[in-house]
N, C-alpha and C positions, 0 to 999 in steps of 0.2 A: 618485566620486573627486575631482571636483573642489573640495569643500571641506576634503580633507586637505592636510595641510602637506608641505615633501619628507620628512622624517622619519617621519611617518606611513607615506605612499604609498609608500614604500621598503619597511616592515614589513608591507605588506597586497596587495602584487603575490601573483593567487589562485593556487592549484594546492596543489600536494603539498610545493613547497619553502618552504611558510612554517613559521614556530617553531612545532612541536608541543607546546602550552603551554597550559594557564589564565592566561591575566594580566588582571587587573582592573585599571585606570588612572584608574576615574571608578566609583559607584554607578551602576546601570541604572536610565531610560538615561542617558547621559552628554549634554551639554550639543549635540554635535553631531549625536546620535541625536533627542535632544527636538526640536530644530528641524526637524530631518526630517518628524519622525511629527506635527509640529505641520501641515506643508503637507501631509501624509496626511489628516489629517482635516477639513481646507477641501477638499482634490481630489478624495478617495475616496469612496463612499457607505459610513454607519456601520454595511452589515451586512456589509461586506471587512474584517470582525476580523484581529488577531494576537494571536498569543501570547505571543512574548518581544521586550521595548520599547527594541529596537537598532534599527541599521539598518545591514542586512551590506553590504558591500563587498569580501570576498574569502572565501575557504572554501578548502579542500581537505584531503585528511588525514583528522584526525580533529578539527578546529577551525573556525567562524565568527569572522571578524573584521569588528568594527563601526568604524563612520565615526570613534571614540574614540579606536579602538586597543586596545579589549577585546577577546581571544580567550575567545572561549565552546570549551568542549568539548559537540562536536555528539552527542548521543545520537537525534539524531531525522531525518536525513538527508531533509531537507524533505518527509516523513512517506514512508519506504522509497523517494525516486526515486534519491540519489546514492549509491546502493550500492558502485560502485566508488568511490567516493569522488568529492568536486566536482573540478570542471577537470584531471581523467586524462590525463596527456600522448597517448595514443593517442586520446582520444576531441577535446581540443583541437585536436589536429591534424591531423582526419580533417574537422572542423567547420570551419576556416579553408581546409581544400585545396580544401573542395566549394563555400563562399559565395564561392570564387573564381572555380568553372569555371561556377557557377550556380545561383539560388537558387530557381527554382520554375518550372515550366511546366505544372503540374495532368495528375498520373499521367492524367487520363482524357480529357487532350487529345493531350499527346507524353509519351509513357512512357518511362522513362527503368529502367536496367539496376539500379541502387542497390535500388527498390524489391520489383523482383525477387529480388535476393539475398536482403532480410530476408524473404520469404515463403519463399524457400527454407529458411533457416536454421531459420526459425519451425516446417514443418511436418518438417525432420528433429529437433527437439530435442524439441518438447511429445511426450507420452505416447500410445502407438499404434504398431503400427507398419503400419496402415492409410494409403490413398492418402489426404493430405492438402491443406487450400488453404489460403491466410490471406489476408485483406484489411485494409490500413491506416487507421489513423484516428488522431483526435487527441488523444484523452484517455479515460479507462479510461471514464466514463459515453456516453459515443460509441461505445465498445467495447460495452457491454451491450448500448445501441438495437440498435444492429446484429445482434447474438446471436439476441436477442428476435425482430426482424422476421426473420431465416434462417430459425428455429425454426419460426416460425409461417406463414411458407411451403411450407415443407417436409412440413410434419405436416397443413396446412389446419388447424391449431384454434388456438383463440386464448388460452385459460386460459394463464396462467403461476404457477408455483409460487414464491416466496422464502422466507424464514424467521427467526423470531426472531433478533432481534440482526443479523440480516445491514444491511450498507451499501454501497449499489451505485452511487450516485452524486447530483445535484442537479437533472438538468433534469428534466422532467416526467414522464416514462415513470422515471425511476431514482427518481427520490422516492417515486413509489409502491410498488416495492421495495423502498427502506430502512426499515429499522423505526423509527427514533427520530426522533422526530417533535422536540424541539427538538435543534439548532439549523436543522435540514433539511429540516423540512416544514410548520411551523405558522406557519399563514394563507397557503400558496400554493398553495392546494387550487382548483378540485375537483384530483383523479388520473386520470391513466390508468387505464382498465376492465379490468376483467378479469386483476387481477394478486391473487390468493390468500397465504393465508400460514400456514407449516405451524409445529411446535412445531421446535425446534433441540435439539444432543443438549449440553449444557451442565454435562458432570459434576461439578462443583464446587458448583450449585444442584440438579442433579434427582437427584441419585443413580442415574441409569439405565445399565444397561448399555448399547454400541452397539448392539445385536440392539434390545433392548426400547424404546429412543429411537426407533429408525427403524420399530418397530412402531408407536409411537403415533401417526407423524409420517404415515405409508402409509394407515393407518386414518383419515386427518383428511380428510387428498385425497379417498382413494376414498367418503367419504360426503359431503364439502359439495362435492368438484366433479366427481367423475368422473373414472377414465383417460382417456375417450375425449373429453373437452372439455380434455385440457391438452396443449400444443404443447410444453411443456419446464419444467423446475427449473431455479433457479439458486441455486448455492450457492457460498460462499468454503469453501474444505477447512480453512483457519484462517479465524474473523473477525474482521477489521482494527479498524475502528471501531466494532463492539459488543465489543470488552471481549479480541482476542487469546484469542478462544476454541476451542479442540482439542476436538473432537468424540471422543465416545467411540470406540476401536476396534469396526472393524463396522458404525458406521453408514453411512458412506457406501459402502462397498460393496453394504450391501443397498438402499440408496437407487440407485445405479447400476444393480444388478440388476430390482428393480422399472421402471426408465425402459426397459429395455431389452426388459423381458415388456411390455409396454405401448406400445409405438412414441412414446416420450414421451421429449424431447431432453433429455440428461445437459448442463448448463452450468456449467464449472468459472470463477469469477471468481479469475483468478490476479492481479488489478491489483495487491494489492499483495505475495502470499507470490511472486509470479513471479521468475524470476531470480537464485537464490542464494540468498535473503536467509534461506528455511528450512532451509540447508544442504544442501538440494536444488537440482535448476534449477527443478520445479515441486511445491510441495507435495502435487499428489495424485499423488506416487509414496512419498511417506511411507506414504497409506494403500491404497495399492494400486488405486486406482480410474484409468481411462481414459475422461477424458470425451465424448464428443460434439463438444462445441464448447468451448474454452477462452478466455477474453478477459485480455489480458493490457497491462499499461501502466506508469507509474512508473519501475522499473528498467530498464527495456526499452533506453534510449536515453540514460541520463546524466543526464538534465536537460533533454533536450529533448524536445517534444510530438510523442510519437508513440504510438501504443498501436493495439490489434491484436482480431481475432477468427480462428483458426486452428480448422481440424475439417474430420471426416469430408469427403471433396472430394462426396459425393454429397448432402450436404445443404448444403455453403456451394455449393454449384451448383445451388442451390433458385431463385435469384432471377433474375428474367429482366434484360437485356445494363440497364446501367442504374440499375437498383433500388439497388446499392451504390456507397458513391464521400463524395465532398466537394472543395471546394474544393483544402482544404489535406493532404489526406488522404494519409499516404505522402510529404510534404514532400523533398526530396532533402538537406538539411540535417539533421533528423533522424533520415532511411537513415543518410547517413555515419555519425553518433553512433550509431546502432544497430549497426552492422556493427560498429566499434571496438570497444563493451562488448563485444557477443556474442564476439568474441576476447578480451577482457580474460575473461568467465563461462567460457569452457572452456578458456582456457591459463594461465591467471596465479596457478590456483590458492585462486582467491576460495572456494569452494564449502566447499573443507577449511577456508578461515577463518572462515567463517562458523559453523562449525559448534565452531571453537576458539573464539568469541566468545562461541556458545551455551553452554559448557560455565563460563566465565568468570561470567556473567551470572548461569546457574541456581545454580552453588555459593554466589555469593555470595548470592543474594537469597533462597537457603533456609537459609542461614546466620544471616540479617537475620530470616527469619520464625522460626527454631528460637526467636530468644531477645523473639520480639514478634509478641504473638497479633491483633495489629491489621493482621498481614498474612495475611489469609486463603486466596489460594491462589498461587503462582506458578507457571507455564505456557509453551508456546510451545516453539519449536523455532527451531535456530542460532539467526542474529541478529535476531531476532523474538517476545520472551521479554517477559515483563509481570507484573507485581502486582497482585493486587486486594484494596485494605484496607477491611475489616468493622469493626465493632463486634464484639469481642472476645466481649461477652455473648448476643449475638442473631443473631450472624453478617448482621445486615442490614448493605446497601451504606454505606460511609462515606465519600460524597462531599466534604464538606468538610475530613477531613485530608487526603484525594488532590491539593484546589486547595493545600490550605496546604504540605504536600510538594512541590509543583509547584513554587510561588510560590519559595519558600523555596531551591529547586536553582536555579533561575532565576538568582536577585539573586543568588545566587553566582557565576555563569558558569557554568551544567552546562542545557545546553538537554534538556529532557525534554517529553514529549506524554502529555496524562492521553487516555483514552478511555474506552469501555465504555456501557450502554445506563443503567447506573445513576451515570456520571459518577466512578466509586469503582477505576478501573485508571490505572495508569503504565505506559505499553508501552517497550520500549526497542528501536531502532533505529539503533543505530551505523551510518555508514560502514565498510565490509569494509576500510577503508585506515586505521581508528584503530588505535594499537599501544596493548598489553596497558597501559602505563603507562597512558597519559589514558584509556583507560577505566575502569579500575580507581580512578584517583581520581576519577571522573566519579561512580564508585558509593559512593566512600567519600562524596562530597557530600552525596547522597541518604540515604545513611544518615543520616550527621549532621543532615539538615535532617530525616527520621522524629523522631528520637530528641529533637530541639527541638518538636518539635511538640505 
């Protein structure tokens, strides 16, 4: 903020009560954004990429606004964490009441009541209605480690199961989980051992039914590793960064039921369908599954670093006094923010909006593909919906109209997030606090920039 002028810094005070607007003031980026991202690139190392070439200084709503005084409309809620929207007057003010009364004493030195609530909340809300526990942490791939070592406690065996397309996070043990090997894993190898990887149920490429996916995927285990050598599956019930992929009906319940004839831990990665964003509070209630162990992170807390592993209490009670924890783990800054959302996720009505968002999103974008076969399938559930554009003739992945569509929303002010394992999806991810107008021109952008392309 400090190199906005008053006029500026008037119109970029963040939260909910800024102009709900597209305003372009300068081409991206704009002259005070460039000097920015010029000291990003002396300060930063070049593989802390970005996407879009602002530099924000306030959010909420359904808008970023950069250092120019450009409002972008946000379609990508800094990839599903500000679901309720940025700087939420309940979640702002729950954050300044607690870095007042105290910013940290390490849950595993002097515990403190905040943390406890969110484990509370955590284990009456996820799926079950089994004795539950959750233990905090800081970010969704911290969330998995954690998953992973319960699991393989518990069970004594160590094999872990992941699966095509799935993306579980960056440090060592998650990269060998995620399947796409650029931007995430190539040259920071060797991996963590003992991590497998099954076929994913991908109907839009395999043609399979749920049943017959999860046949093929059961049959891959039980011959290259064994039931009796695997400690747990992990799966996204939607996946995030391969591609916003909806698994066929049926698969993961028979995936569920197999873990369960097998004493083999069911791990649902909710980091980022968790919390509303599928129009559910957890997407595997969409397909009926109750996981084992659920890790969840992103929308959890607003914006602030907090994320979670919740499950069965008799296998998160696998680990001896100790074993779990962190420094910053369960932060009391990020309780406050969590406790807020979680009242904003079951009183404020987010849940039905999200799924009014979902209905917005899918009409228009099968509207967009009725009349352009270059969009080959669209997908997803509430505000968690994506396109993936083909080659019309060969239905192969068409990644470079996905950058050129990207680029294209972009320089307009419409922030969007390509994904997918072939680099050829545009996911969309509102804020549950954008209203029908700025999304709906956010989509009309994207059209336009397809139909330029």
């Amino acid at each position: 903020m400090a190199l906005l002028d008053a006029e500026t810094e008037h119109r970029t005070q963040g939260g909910p009560g800024l102009p709900q607007q597209r305003r372009l003031v300068t081409d991206l980026p704009g002259p005070r954004s460039a000097a920015i991202l010029a000291r990003k690139a002396d300060a930063v190392p070049a593989g802390v990429g970005h996407t879009v070439p602002v530099a924000a200084v306030a959010a909420g709503g359904g808008v970023v606004v950069d250092a120019d005084g450009n409002s972008l409309i946000d379609l990508g809620s800094g990839i599903a964490v500000t679901t309720v929207g940025n700087a939420h007057p309940k979640i702002a003010a729950a954050v300044a009441a607690q870095a007042a009364q105290f910013t940290h004493t390490c849950f595993m030195i002097s515990p403190y009541e905040s943390y406890i609530e969110v484990a509370e909340a955590l284990n009456r809300l996820t799926p079950g209605d089994f004795a539950k526990k959750s233990a905090l942490f800081n970010s969704g791939a911290e969330a998995v480690e954690n998953a992973i070592k319960i699991a393989r406690k518990h069970t004594g065996r160590q094999g872990v199961v992941a699966f095509d397309h799935g993306y579980h996070g960056r440090t060592n043990l998650t990269m060998a989980l995620t399947a796409k090997s650029m931007p995430y894993k190539s040259g920071f190898g060797p991996f963590a051992p003992e991590v497998y990887r099954a076929p994913m149920s991908y109907p839009f490429r395999d043609g399979l039914t749920g049943p017959d996916a999860a046949e093929r995927a059961i049959s891959q285990m039980e011959k290259q590793i064994g039931a009796g050598n695997l400690a747990a599956i992990i799966i996204e019930p939607i996946q995030g960064e391969g591609g916003f992929i909806v698994p066929a009906d049926g698969f993961l319940p028979a995936l569920a039921d197999w873990c369960r004839a097998n004493g083999v831990v069911f791990i649902a990665d909710e980091v980022q369908t968790g919390f509303a964003r599928t129009g559910h509070m957890f997407a595997s209630e969409i397909f009926g599954v109750v996981p084992d162990l659920i890790t969840t992170a992103k929308g959890i807390a607003g914006g602030l670093p907090l994320a979670a592993v919740t499950g069965r209490a008799e296998i998160m009670d696998a680990s001896h006094a100790g074993g779990l924890g962190g420094t910053y783990g369960g932060n009391p800054i990020a309780c406050a923010a969590a406790l807020a959302a979680i009242d904003v996720f079951e009183n404020d009505g987010v849940i039905e909006r999200a799924q009014q968002i979902g209905t917005i999103l899918t009409e228009r974008l099968t509207a967009m593909q009725s009349q352009d076969p270059r969009i080959g399938d669209v997908r997803g559930h509430g505000a968690m919906i994506a396109a993936e554009f083909v080659d019309p003739e060969t239905n192969a992945p068409d990644a470079a109209l996905t950058a050129a569509v990207a680029k294209a929303a972009i320089a307009q002010g419409v922030i969007v997030l390509t994904c997918g394992t072939y680099g050829n999806v545009i996911r969309f991810l509102p804020p549950l606090s954008i209203g029908d107008d700025l999304l709906i021109e956010g989509l009309d952008v994207v059209a336009e920039a397809l139909a330029a392309a």
